[in-house]
N, C-alpha and C positions, 0 to 999 in steps of 0.2 A: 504494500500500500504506500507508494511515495507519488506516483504522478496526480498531477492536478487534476485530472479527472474521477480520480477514484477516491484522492480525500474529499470533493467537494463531493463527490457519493454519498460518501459513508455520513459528514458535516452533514448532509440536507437530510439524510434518511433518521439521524440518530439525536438531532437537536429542534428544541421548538423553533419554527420559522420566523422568529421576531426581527428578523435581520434579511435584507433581500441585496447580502454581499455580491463585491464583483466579482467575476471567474479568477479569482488571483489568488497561490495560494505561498504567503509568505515566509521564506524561512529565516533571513537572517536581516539586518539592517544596522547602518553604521551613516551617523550625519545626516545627511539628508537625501540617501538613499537607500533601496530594499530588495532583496536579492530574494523569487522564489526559490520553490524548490526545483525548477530545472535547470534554474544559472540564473535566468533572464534578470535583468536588472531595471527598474523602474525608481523615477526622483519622485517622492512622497511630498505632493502637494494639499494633504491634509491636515497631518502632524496628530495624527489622532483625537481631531477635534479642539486642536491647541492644546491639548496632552503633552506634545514632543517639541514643545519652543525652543528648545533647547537642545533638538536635534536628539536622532538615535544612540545611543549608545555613549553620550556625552562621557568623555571621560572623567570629569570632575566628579560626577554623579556618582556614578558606577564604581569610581575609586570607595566615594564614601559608604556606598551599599556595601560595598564588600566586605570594608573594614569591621563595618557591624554586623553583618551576618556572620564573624568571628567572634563577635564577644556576646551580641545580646539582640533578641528580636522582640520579645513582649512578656511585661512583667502583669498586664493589666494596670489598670489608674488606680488599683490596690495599693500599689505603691507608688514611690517613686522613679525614677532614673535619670541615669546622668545625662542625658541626650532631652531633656525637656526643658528644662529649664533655660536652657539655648533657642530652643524654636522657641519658646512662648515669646522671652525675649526680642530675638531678631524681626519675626512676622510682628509682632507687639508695633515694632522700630520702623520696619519700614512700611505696614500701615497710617504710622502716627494714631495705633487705640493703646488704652493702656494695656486692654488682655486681649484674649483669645481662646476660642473655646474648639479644640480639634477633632476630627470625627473623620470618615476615612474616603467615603464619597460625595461627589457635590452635590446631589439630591438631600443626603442625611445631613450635609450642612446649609440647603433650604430650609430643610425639616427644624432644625435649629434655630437657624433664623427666626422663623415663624413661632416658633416655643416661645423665646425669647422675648417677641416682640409683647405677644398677649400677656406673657407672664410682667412685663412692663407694665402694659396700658392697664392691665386691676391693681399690679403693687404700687404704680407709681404714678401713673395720669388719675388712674381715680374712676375706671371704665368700670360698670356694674358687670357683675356677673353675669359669664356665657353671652357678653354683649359685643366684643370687640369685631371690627371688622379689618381687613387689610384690603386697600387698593392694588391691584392688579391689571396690566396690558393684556390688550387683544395680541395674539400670535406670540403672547410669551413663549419662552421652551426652562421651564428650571426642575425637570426631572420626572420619574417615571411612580412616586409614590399615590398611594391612592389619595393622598390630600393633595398632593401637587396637581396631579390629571380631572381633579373636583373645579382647578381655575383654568383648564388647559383651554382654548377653544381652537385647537386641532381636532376633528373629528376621530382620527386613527389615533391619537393617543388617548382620548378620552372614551368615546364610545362602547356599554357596556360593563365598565369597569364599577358601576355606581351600584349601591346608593351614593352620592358625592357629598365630601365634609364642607359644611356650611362656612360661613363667615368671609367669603370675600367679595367684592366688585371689580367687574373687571370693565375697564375706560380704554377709550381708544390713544394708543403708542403715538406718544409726539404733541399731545394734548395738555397742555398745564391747567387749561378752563374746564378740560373734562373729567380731572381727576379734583379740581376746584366742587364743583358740581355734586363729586361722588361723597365727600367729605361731609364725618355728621363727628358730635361728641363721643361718640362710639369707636371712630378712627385709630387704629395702634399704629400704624405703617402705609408708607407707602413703595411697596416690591417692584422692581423693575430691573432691565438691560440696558446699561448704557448703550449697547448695542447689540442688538438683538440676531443672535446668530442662526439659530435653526431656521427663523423665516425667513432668510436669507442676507443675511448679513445685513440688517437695516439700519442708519442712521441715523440716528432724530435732528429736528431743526436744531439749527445753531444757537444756543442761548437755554434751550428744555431742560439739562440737566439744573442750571443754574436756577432756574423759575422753580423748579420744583424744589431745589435745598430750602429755597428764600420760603414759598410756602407752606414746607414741612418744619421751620421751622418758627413762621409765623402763628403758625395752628397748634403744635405740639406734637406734633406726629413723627414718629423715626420716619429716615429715609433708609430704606435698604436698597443697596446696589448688586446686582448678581454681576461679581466679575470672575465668574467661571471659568468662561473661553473669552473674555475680552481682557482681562487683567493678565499682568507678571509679562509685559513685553510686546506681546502682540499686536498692539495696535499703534506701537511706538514708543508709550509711554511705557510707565510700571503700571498702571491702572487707565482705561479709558474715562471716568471719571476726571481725568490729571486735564484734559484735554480742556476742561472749562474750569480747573483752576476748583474743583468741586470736591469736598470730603462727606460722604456719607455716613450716618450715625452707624451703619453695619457696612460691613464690608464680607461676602460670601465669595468664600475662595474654594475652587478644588482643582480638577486636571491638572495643568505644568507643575504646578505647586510638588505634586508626586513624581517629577522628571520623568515620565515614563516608564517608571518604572515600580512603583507602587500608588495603589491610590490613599491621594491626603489628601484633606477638605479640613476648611475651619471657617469659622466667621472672625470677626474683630469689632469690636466695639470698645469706649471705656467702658469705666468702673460702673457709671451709673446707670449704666444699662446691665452690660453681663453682669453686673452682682447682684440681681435680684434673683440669678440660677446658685441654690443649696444644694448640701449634700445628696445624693438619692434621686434629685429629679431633675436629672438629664443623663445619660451618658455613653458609650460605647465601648466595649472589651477591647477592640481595636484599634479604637481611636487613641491620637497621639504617643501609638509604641514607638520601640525603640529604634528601630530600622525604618519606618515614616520620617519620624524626625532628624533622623542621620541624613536623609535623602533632600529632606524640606531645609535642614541649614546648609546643604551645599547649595540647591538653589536659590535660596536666601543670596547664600554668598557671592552667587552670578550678579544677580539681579542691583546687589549694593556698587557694583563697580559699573553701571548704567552702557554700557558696552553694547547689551544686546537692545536696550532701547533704543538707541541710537543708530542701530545697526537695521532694525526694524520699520524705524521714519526715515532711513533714509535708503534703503530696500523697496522698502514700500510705495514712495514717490515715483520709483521707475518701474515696478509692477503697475501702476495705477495710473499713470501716463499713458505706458503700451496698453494696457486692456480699454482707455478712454479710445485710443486710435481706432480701435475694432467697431467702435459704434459706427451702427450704419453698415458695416460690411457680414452681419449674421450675428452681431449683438445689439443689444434693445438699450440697456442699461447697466452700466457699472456702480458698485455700491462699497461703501467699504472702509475703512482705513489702517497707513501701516501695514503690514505685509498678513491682509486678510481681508478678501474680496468677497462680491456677490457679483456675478454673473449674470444676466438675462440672455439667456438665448432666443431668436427668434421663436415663436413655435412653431410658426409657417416651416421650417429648417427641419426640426428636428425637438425629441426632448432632452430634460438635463442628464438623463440618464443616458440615452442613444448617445451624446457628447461624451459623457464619464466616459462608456465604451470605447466610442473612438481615440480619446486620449490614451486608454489603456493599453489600445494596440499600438502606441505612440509610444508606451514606456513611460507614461505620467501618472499617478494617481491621484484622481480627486474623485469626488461624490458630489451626487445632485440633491436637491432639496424642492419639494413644493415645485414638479411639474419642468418647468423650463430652464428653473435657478441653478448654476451651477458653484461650488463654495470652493476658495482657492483659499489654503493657509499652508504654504509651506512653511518648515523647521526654519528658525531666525539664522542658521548657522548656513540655507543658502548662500553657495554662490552668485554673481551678478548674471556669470558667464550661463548656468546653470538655470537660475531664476529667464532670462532671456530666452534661452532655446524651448523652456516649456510653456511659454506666452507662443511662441512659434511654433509648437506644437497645436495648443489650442485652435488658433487662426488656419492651421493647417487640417485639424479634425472638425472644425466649422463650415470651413470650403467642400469637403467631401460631401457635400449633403446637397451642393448645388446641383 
């Protein structure tokens, strides 16, 4: 059983179909490219959802995994370990919250979030009981839990899955008068994406994040930012938030945060927020062990030498130059910032998927989203040389369609 046809056999016949992968079946990868199992080689234009900002197999990373899976991987939050105190720290530091609450994926630190915020608005706004609500976007994406999929309004992610947990509104992305509107005494939060990446890497107007800090905290209301897959680089900054100059009362971390190599998730807030969470009522056996946070301060330690921000806005500019060139020639619209794009394909052409395809046979990997959108993030540790040939790629698996 090694050829790609026969592990995707086995893959489709022996696991739930919740995933409708491309024909690729990957064995190894180093930087920012991926080698299946026949040889073939392909430059990884996704980064696993900005999981891998930091590229494959970073060596920085990987040193530090190593080092700890020699000495220690998880005591439980039973105790202590010497490896926490450092993350709480460093993330603490280059969020600018005082603490941090670590949990191991980015949905369970939504989940978090959301605890947090309610356990707030009764202990500390003064919200009656079982009253609180939270504001939420149309075409959010912040995970697969049955409370998260209760504000989904993706039909495939939500549909079915109910009865759905009460207590939120959800206002249309890009709107500060609509989420004005939703707001009552009841309000703990208000949850969003600086940039919203599952719908297809969407922007909001210039100025929204900023309206929204000013009325969140004109009203009393946290602001929660999900910076998932738009935070730790990717957008250029350390946080897209950074882009308007914007610090939100929570800050929701997961993907790159685990270098690719484990998953770590945490929120950040101060004192006067997280400490309304006691002993008992929150936690995770997993969350913030010992080898998470060996992995979360080496990319800490990326991140404080600003290197790949920098590297990312200015990456980035010439990805998004070239992909504006295309408009007009079998693309619709570019979307994006920093080295992570949204794509429109014509659909007269073709869909985002038939395109993924076409790239594939190209030796590029990316993924479609919602129909026609195609989503471009490669690893920050792209070349220009590299980054270039796979925009000419693209343009050349657009043309095939004519």
């Amino acid at each position: 059983m090694s050829t790609t046809a026969e592990l995707i056999e086995v893959s489709e016949r022996r696991s739930a179909h919740n995933y409708h992968p491309l024909p690729v079946v990957i064995h190894e990868a180093r930087g920012a490219w991926v080698t299946d199992v026949e040889g073939k080689r392909y430059l990884d234009f996704l980064s696993g959802y900005s999981s891998l900002n930091f590229g494959h197999g970073n060596p920085k990373i990987i040193e530090a995994a190593q080092e700890q899976l020699k000495n220690l991987t998880l005591t439980s939050r039973a105790f202590y370990h010497d490896q926490f105190a450092r993350f709480c720290a460093g993330l603490g530091d280059l969020t600018g919250k005082d603490m941090i609450l670590p949990m191991n994926t980015g949905a369970e630190a939504v989940e978090t979030a959301i605890k947090v915020a309610r356990k707030w608005g009764y202990q500390v706004k003064g919200v009656q009981p079982e009253q609180a609500n939270i504001i939420v976007m149309e075409d959010n994406f912040h995970g697969r839990t049955t409370t998260i999929v209760s504000f989904s309004t993706d039909p495939d992610a939500r549909d079915d899955f109910g009865p759905y947990t009460p207590g939120f509104r959800v206002v249309k992305y890009g709107s500060v008068e609509a989420i004005r509107e939703a707001l009552d005494e009841n309000t703990v939060a208000v949850l969003l994406e600086p940039i919203q990446g599952e719908a297809g890497v969407l922007v909001p107007p210039d100025g929204y994040l900023t309206q929204v800090r000013e009325l969140c905290t004109a009203e009393g209301v946290l602001m929660i930012a999900d910076e998932i897959q738009s935070g730790l680089g990717r957008t250029g900054r350390t946080f897209a938030c950074d882009h308007e100059n914007v610090v939100p009362d929570v800050y929701v971390l997961g993907k790159a945060l685990g270098g690719g190599v484990v998953p770590v998730s945490a929120i950040a807030a101060d004192q006067d927020v997280l400490g309304v969470i006691k002993p008992g009522q929150h936690g995770s056996t997993f969350g913030g062990n010992p080898l998470a946070c060996a992995v979360g301060n080496a990319v800490i330690e990326i991140l404080n030498t600003g290197e790949f921000q920098a590297r990312a806005a200015e990456l980035g500019d010439l990805l998004h130059a070239r992909l504006r060139g295309m408009i007009g020639d079998g693309v619709v619209t570019v979307r994006g910032r920093g080295l992570w794009a949204g794509v429109d394909i014509d659909p007269s052409l073709a869909t985002g998927r038939e395109v993924s395809k076409a790239l594939l046979a190209r030796g590029v990997l990316a993924k479609d989203t919602h129909g026609s959108t195609i989503r471009l993030a490669p690893p920050i540790v792209i070349s220009e040389e590299d980054l270039l040939w796979a925009v000419e790629q693209l343009a050349d698996a657009i043309a095939s369609f004519r």
